[in-house]
C-alpha atoms as a printed R data frame, in Angstrom:
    type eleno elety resid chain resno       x       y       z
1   ATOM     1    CA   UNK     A     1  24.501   4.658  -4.921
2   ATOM     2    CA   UNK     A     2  22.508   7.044  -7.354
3   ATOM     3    CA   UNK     A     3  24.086   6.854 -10.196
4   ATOM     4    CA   UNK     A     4  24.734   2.683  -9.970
5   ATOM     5    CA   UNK     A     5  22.509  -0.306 -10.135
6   ATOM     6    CA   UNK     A     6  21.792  -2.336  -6.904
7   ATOM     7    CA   UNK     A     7  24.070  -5.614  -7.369
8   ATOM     8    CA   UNK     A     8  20.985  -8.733  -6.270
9   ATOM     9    CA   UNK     A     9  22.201 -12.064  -5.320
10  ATOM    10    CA   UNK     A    10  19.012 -14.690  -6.761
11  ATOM    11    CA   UNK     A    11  19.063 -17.297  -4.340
12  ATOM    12    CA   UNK     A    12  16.893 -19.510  -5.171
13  ATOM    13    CA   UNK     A    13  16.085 -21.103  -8.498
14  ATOM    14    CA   UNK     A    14  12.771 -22.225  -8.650
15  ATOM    15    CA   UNK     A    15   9.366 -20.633 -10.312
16  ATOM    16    CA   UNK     A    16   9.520 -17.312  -8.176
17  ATOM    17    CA   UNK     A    17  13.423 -16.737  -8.423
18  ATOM    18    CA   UNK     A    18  13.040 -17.631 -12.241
19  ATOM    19    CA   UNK     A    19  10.110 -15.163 -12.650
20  ATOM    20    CA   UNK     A    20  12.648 -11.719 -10.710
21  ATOM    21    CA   UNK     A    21  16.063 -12.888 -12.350
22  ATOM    22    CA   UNK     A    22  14.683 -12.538 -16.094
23  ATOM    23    CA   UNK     A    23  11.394 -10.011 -15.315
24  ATOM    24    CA   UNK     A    24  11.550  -7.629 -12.438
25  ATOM    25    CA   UNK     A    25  15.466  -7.483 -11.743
26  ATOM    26    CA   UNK     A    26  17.559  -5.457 -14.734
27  ATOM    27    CA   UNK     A    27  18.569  -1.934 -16.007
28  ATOM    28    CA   UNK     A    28  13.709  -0.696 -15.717
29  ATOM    29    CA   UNK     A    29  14.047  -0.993 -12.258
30  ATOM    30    CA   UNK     A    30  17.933   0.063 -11.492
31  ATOM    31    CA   UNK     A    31  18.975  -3.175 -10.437
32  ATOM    32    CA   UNK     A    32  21.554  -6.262 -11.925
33  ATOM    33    CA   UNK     A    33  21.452  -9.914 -11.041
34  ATOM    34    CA   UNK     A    34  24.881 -10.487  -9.792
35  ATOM    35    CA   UNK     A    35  25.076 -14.088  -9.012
36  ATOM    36    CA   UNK     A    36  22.472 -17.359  -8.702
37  ATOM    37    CA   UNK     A    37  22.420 -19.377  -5.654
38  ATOM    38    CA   UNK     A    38  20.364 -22.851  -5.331
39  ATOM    39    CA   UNK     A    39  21.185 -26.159  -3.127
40  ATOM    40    CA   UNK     A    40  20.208 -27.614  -7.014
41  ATOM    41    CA   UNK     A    41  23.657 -26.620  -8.866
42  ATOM    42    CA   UNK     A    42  22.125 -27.322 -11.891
43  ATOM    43    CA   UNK     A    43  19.046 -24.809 -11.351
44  ATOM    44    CA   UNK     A    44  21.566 -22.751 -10.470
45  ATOM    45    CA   UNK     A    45  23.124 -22.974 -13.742
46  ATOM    46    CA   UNK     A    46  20.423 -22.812 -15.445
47  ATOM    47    CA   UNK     A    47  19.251 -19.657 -13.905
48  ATOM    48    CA   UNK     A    48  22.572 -18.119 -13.995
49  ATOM    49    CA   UNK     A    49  22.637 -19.139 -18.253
50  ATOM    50    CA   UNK     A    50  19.180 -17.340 -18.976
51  ATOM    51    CA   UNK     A    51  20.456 -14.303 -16.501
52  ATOM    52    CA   UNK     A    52  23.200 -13.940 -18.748
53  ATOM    53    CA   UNK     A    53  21.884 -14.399 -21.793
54  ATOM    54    CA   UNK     A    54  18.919 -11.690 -21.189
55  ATOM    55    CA   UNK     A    55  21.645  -9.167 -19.969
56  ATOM    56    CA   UNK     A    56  23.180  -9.982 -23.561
57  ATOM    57    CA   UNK     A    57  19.501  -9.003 -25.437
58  ATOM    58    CA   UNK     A    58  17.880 -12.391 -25.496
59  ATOM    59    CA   UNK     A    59  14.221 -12.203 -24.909
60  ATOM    60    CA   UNK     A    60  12.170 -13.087 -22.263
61  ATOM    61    CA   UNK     A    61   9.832 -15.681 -23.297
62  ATOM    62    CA   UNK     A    62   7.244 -17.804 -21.036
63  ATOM    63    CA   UNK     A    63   5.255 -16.747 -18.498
64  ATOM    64    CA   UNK     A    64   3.124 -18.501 -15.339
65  ATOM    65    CA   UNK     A    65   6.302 -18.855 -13.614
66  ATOM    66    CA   UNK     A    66   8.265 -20.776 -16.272
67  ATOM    67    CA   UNK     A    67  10.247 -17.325 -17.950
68  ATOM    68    CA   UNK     A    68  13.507 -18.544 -19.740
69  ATOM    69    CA   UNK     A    69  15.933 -16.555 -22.372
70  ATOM    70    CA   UNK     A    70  14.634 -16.907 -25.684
71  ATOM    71    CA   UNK     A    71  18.218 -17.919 -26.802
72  ATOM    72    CA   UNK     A    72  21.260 -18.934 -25.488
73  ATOM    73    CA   UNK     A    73  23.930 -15.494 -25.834
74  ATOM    74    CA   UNK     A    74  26.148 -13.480 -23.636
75  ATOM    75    CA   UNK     A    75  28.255 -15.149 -20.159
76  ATOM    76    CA   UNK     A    76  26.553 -16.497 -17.539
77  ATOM    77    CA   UNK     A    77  26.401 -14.929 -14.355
78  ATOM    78    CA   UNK     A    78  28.752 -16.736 -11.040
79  ATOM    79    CA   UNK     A    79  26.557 -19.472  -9.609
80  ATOM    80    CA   UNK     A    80  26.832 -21.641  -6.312
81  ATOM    81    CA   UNK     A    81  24.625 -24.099  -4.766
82  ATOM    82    CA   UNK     A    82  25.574 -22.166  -1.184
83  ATOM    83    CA   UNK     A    83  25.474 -18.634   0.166
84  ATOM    84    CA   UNK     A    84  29.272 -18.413   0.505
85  ATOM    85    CA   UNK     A    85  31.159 -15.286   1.331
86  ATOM    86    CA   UNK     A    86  32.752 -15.015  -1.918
87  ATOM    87    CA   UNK     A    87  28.708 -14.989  -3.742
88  ATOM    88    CA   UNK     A    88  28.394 -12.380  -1.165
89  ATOM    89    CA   UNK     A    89  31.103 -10.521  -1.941
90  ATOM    90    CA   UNK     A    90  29.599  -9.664  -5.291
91  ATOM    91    CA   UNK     A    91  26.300  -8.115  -4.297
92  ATOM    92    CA   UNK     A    92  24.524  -5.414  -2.724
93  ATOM    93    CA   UNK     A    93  21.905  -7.018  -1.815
94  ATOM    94    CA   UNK     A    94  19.917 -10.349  -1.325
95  ATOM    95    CA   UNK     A    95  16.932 -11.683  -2.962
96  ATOM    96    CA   UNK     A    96  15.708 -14.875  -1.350
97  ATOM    97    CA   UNK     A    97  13.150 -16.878  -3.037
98  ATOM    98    CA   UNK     A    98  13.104 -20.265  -1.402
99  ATOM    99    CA   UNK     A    99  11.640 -22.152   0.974
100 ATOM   100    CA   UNK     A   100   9.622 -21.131   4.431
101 ATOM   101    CA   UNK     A   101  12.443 -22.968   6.316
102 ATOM   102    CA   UNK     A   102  15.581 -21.642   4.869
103 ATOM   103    CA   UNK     A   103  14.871 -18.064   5.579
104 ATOM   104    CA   UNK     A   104  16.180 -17.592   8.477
105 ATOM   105    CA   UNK     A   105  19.625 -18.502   8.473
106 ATOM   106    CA   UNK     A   106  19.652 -16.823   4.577
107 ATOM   107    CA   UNK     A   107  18.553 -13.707   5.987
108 ATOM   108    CA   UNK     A   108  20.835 -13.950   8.885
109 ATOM   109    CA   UNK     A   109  23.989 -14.894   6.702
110 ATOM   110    CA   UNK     A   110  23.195 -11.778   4.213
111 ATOM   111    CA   UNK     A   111  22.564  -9.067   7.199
112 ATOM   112    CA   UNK     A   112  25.481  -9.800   9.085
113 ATOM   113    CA   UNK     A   113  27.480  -9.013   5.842
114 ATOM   114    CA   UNK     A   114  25.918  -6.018   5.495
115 ATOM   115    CA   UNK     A   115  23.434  -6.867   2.451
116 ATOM   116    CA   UNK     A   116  20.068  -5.822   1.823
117 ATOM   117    CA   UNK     A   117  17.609  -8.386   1.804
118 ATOM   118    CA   UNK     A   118  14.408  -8.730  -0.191
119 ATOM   119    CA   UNK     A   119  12.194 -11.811   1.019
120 ATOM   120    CA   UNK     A   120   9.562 -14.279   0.047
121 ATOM   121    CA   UNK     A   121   6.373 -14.551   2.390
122 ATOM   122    CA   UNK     A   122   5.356 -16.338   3.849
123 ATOM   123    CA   UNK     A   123   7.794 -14.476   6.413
124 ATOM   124    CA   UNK     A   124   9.188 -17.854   7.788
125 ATOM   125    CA   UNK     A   125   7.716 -21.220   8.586
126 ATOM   126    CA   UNK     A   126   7.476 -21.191  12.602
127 ATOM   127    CA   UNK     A   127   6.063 -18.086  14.633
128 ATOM   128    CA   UNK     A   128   9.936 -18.455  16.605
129 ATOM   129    CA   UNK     A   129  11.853 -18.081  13.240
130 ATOM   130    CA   UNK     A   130   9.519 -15.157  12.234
131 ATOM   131    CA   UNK     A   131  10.261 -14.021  15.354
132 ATOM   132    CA   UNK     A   132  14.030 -14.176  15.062
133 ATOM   133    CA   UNK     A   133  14.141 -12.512  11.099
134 ATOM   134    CA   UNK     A   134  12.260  -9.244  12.920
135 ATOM   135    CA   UNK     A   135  15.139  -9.229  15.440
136 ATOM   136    CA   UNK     A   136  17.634  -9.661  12.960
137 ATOM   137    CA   UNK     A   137  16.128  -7.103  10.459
138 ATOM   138    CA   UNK     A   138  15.683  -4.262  13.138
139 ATOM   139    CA   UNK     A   139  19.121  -4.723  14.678
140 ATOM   140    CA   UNK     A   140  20.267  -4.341  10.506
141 ATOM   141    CA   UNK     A   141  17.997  -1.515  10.102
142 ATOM   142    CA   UNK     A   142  19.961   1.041  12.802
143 ATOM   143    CA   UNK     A   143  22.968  -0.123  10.840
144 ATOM   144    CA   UNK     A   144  20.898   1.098   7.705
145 ATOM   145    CA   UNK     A   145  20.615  -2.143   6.086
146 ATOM   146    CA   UNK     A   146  17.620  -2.740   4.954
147 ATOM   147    CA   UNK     A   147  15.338  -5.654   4.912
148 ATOM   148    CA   UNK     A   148  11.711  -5.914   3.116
149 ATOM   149    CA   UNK     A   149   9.363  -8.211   2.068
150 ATOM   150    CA   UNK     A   150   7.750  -9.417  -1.634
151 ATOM   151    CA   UNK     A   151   4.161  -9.135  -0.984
152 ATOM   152    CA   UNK     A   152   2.757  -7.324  -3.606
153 ATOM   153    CA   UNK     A   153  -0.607  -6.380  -2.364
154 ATOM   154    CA   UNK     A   154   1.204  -2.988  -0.839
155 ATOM   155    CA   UNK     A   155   1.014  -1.935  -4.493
156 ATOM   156    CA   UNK     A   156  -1.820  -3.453  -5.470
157 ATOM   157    CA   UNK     A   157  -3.890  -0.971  -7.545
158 ATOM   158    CA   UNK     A   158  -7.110  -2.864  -7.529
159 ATOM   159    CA   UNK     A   159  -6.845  -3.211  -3.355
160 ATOM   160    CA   UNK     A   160  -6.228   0.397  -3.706
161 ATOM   161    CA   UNK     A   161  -9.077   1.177  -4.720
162 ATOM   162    CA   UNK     A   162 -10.942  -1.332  -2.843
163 ATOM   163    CA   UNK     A   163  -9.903   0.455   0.216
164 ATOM   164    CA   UNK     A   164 -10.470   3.922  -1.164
165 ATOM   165    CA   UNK     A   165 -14.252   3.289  -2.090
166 ATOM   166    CA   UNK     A   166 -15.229   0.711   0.635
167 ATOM   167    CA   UNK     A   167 -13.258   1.800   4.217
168 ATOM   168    CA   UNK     A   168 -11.677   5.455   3.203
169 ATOM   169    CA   UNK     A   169 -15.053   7.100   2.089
170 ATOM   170    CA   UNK     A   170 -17.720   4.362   2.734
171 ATOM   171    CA   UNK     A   171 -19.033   4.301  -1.096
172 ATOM   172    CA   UNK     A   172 -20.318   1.275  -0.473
173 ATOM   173    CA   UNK     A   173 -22.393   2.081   2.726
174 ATOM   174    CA   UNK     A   174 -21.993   0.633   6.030
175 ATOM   175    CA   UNK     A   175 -20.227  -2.419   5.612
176 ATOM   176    CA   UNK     A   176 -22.161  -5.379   7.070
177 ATOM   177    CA   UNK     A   177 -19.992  -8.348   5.889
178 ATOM   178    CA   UNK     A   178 -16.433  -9.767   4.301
179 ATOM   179    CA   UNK     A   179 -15.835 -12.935   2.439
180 ATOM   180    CA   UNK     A   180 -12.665 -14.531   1.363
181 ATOM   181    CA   UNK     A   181 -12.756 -17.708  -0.844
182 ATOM   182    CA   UNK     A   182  -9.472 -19.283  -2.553
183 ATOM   183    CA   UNK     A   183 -10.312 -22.090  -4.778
184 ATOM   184    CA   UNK     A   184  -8.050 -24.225  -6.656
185 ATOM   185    CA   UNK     A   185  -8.156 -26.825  -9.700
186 ATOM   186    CA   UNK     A   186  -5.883 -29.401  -7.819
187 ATOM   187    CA   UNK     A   187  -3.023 -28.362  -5.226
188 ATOM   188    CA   UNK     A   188  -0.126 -28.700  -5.084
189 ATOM   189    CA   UNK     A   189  -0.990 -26.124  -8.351
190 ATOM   190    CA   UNK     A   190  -0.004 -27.609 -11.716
191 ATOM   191    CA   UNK     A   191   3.093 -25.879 -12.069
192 ATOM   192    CA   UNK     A   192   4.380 -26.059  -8.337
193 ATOM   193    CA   UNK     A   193   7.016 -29.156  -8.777
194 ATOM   194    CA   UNK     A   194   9.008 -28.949  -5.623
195 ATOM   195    CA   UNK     A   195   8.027 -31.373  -2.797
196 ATOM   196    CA   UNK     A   196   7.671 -28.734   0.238
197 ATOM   197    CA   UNK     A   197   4.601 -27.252  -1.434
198 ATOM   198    CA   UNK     A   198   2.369 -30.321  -0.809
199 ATOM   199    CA   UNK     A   199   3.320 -30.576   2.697
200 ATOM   200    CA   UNK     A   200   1.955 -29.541   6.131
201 ATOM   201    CA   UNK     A   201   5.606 -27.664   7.768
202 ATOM   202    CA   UNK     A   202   5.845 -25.000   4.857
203 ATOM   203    CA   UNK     A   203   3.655 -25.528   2.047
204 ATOM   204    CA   UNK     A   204  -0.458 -25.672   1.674
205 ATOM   205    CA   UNK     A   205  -3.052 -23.371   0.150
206 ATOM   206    CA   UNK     A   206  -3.227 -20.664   3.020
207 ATOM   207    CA   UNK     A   207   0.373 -20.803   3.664
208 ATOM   208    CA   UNK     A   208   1.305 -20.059  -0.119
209 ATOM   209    CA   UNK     A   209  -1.577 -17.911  -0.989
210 ATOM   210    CA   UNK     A   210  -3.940 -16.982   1.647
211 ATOM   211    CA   UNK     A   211  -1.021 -15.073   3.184
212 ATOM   212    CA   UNK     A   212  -1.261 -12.577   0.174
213 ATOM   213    CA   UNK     A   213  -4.751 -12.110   1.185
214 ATOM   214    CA   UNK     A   214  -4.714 -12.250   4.777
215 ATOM   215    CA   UNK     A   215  -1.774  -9.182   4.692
216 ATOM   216    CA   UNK     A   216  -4.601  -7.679   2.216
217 ATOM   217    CA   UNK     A   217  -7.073  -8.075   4.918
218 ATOM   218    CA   UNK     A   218  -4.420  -5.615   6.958
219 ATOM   219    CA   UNK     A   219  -4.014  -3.222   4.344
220 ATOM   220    CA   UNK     A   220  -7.956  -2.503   4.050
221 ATOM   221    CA   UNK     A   221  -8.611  -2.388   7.656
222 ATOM   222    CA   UNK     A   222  -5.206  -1.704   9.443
223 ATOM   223    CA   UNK     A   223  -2.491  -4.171  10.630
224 ATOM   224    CA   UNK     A   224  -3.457  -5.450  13.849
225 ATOM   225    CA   UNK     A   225  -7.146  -6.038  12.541
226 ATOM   226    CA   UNK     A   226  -7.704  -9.192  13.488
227 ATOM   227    CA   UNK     A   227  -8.902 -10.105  16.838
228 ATOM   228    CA   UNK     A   228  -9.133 -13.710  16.875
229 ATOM   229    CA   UNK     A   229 -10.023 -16.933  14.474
230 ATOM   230    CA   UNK     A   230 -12.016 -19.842  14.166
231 ATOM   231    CA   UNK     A   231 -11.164 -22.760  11.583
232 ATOM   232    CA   UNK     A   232 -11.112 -26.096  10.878
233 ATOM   233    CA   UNK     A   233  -8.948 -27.247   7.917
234 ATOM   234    CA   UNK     A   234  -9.241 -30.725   5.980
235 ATOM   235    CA   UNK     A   235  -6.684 -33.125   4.887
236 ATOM   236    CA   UNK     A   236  -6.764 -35.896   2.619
237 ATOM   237    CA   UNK     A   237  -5.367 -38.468   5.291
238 ATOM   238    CA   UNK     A   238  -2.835 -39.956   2.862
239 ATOM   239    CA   UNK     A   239   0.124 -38.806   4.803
240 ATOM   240    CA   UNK     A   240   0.306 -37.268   8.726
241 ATOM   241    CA   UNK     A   241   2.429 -34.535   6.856
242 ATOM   242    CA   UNK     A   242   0.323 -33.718   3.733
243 ATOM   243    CA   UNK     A   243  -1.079 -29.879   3.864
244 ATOM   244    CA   UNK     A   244  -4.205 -28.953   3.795
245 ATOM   245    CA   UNK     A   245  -6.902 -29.801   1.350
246 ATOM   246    CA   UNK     A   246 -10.462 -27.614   2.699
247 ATOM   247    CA   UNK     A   247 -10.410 -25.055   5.116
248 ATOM   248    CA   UNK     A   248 -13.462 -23.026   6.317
249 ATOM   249    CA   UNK     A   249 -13.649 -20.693   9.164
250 ATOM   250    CA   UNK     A   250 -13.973 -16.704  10.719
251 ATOM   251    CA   UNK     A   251 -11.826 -14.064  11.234
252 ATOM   252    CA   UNK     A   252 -13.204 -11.483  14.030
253 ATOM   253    CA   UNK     A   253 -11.851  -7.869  12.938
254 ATOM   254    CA   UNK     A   254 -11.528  -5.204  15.255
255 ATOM   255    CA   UNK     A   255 -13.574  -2.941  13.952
256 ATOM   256    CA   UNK     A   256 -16.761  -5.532  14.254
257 ATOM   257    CA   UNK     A   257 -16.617  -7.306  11.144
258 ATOM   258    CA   UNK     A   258 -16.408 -11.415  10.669
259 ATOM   259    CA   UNK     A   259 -14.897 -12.262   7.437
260 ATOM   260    CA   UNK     A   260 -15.559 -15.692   6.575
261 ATOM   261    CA   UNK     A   261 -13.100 -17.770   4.938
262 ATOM   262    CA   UNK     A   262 -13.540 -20.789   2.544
263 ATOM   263    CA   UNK     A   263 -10.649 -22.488   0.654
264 ATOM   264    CA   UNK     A   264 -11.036 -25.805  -1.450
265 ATOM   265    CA   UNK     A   265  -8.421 -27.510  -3.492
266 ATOM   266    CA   UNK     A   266 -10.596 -30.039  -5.583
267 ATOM   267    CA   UNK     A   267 -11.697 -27.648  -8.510
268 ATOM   268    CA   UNK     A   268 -15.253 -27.803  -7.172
269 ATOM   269    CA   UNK     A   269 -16.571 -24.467  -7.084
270 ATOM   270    CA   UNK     A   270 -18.783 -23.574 -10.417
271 ATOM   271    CA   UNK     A   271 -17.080 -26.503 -12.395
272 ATOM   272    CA   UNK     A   272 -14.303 -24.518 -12.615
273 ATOM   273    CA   UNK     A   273 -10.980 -25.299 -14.485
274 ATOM   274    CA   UNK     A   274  -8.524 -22.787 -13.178
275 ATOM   275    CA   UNK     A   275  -8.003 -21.122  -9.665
276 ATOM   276    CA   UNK     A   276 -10.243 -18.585  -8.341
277 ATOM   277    CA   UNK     A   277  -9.469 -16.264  -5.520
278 ATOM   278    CA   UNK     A   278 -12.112 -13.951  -4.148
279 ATOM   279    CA   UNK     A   279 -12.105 -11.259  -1.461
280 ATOM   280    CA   UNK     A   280 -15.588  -9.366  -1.109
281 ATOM   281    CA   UNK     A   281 -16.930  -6.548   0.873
282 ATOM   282    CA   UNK     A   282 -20.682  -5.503   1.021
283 ATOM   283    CA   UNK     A   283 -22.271  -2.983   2.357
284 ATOM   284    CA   UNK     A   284 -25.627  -1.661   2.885
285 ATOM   285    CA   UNK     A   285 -25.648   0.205  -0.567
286 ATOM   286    CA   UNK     A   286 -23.112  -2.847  -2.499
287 ATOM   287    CA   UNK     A   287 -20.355  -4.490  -2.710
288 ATOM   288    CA   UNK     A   288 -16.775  -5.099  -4.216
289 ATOM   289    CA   UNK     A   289 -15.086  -8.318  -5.367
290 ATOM   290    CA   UNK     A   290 -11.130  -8.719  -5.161
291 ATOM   291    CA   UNK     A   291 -10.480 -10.713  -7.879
292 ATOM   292    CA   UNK     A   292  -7.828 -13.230  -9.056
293 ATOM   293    CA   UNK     A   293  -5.419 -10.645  -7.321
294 ATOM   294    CA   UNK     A   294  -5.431  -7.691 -10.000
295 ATOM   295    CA   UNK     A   295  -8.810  -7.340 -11.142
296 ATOM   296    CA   UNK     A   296 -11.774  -4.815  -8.750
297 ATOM   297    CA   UNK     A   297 -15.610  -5.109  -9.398
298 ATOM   298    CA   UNK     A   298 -18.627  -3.805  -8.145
299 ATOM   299    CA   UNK     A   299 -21.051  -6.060  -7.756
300 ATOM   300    CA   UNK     A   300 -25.164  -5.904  -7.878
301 ATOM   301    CA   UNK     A   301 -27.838  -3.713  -9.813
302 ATOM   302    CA   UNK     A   302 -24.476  -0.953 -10.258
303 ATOM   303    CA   UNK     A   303 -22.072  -3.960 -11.617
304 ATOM   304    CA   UNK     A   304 -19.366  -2.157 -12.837
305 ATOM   305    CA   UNK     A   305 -15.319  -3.245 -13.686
306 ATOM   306    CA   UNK     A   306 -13.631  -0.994 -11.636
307 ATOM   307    CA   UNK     A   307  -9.850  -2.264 -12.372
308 ATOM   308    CA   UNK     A   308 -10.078  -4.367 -14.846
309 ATOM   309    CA   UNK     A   309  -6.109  -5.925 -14.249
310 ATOM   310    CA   UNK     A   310  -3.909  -3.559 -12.134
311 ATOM   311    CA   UNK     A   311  -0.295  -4.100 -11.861
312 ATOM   312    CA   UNK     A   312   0.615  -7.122  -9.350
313 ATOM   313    CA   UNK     A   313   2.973  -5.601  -7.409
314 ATOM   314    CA   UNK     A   314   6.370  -7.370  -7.870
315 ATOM   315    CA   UNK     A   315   7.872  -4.613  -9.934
316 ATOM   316    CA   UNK     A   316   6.908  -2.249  -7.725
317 ATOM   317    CA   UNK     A   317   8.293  -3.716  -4.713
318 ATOM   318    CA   UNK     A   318  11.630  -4.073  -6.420
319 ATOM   319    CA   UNK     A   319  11.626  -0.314  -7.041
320 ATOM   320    CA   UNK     A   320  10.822   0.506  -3.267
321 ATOM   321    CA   UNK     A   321  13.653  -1.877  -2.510
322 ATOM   322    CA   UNK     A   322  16.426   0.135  -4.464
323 ATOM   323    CA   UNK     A   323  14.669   3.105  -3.233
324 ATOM   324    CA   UNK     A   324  15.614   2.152   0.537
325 ATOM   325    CA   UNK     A   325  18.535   1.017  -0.477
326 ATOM   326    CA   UNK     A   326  19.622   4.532  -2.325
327 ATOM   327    CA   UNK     A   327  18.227   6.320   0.378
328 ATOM   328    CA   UNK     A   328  15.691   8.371  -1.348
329 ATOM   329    CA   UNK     A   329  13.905  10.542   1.347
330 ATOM   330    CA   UNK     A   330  11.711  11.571  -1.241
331 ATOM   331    CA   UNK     A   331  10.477   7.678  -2.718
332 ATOM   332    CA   UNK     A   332   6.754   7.451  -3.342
333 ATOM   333    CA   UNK     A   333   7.265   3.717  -2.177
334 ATOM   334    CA   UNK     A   334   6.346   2.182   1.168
335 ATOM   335    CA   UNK     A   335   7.796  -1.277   1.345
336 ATOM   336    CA   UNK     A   336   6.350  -4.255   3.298
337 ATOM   337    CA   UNK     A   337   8.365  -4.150   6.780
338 ATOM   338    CA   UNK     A   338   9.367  -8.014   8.605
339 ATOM   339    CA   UNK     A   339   6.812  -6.875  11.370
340 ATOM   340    CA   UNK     A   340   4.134  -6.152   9.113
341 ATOM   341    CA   UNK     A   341   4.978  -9.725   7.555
342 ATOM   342    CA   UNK     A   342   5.046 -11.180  10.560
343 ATOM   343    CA   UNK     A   343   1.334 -10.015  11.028
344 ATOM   344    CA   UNK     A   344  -0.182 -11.775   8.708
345 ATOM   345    CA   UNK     A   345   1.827 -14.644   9.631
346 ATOM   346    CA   UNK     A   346   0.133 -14.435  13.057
347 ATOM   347    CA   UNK     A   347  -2.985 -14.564  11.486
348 ATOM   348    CA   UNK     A   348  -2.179 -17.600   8.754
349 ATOM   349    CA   UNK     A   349  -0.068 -19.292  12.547
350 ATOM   350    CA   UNK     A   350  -3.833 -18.628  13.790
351 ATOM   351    CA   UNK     A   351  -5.851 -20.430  11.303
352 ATOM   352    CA   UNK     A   352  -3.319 -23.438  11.386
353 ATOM   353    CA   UNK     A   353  -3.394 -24.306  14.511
354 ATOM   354    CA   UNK     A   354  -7.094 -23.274  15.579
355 ATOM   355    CA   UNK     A   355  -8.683 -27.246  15.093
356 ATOM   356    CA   UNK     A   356 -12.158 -25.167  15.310
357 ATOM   357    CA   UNK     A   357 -11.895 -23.349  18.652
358 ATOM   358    CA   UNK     A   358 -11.244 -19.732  19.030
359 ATOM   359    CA   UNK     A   359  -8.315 -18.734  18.958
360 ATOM   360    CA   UNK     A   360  -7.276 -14.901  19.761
361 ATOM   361    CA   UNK     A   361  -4.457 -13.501  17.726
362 ATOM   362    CA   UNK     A   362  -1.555 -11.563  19.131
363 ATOM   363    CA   UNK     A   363   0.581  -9.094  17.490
364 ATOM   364    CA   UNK     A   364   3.486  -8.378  20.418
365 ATOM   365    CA   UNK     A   365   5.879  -5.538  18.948
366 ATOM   366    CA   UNK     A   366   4.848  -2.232  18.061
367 ATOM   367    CA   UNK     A   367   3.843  -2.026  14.239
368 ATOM   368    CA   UNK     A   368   6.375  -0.165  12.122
């Protein structure tokens, strides 16, 4: 398929689906939205109007996960509010952006018709249906259909160099401790409107974003870090189903470190108005702060912007998507595998159901 795009199906309408259908999926990174697919017909037409319409020449406009075309132009692209076999039909591959539940029998449907698939973490929203999409992806994988996840720290230039100057050539001395605090203004966040992100089965602050952290937590220190974890996790009591609203807790690492963890959702920390996520190492000599995803500090007497905002990663993982798909022996791209998903999900599984005892964390298929 050198010389073509890769065909993407967009299923699922909402922020994220929005934000690759009009930014990361189009002629920059070899690739063509093909169809839209959302149980909300409407979204779906929506989507499918703006797709259209930026294929035409309108402009992207928006940003903070509400993109739209600047105008209307152009014909919209086929839309459905169901992954038949005729949407399929039209694509080379799959992009799924909806919710925890759903993935499974998405990914299922679009492997066993032979289409690549390109996922949303969290990898699924029960340890037995994360379980199943690794089964399902390696059986499609010795049929060379390939299956990766959108999780953009693998590119992350900023945890890059994190890892580089703190674990590859110890600039920072030994390290003696890790900290990892996600703090929000209000959750759900202001511009997260669907339902399943308030509650306890898929949605919640470590589910939606600590799982881009705890898979960073892998990348520094090597998947299968994490020994075992203590937490307890607070909920507003309002409903038995609400997610979490506090969570505080450790994460033993293999290699002898304790991260602590802290995550509050009331806009507490330093008066702060906006979100503020944090992931620090120290060592004897200093430290580096992760933060708000992109950005790399040093911290102390030698404070120093390392990266001041690195690319996030979603572009990037397109490109190592098509580059699977294309079969370039030679791509410069590593994509995020199911299993190595499924690791952090362990982890994030962990956390959730821990209710402040120990609990040890097991990763049970060979990494890949």
């Amino acid at each position: 398929m050198p010389s073509e795009v890769l065909r993407v199906v967009v299923v699922g309408a909402g922020s994220i689906g929005r934000e690759f259908a009009l930014r990361h999926f189009g002629p920059h990174t070899r690739t063509a939205v093909a169809a839209v697919v959302d149980c909300d017909g409407d979204a779906a037409a929506r989507l499918a109007v703006d797709v259209g319409s930026v294929a035409a020449g309108a402009a992207v406009k928006g940003g903070g996960y509400r993109e739209t075309a600047s105008d209307t132009r152009g014909t919209p692209v086929p839309h459905a509010s169901s992954l038949t076999d005729a949407i399929l039909s039209l694509c080379d591959a799959v992009y799924i952006g909806t919710t925890p539940a759903s993935h499974l029998k998405l990914v299922r449907a679009a492997l066993s018709s032979g289409k690549h698939v390109l996922l949303e973490k969290p990898l699924a929203a029960t340890p037995a249906d994360a379980d199943a999409i690794v089964e399902a992806a390696s059986a499609a994988a010795a049929r060379g259909v390939h299956t990766h996840m959108n999780i953009g720290m693998r590119f992350n230039a900023a945890l890059h160099e994190m890892r580089r100057i703190g674990v590859e050539t110890a600039g920072l001395g030994p390290l003696r401790s890790c900290t990892l605090g996600l703090h929000f203004a209000r959750w759900p966040r202001e511009w997260q409107t669907a339902a399943w992100c308030a509650g306890r089965a898929e949605g919640g602050p470590l589910r939606e974003v600590g799982t881009h952290f705890l898979f960073a937590l892998h990348e520094l220190f090597g998947h299968g870090c994490v020994r075992r974890v203590r937490a307890r996790l607070a909920y507003d009591g309002t409903t038995e189903d609400a997610a979490e609203t506090a969570a505080d807790g450790l994460l033993e690492l293999s290699n002898g470190l304790t991260v602590e963890l802290r995550v509050t959702t009331d806009g507490s920390v330093s008066g702060a108005a906006e979100d503020l996520y944090d992931l620090v190492i120290t060592g004897a000599d200093s430290a580096l702060a992760l933060e708000s995803f992109t950005a790399l500090r040093r911290l102390g007497r030698r404070k120093k912007t390392i990266v001041r905002e690195g690319p996030y990663g979603r572009a990037e993982c397109v490109h190592a998507f098509v580059a699977a798909a294309e079969a370039q022996e030679a791509s410069p791209w590593k994509p995020v595998t199911p299993v190595e998903g499924r690791n952090a999900q362990r982890v994030l599984d962990a956390l959730l159901g821990s209710s402040g005892e120990w609990v040890d964390v097991s990763y049970t298929c060979e990494l890949t």
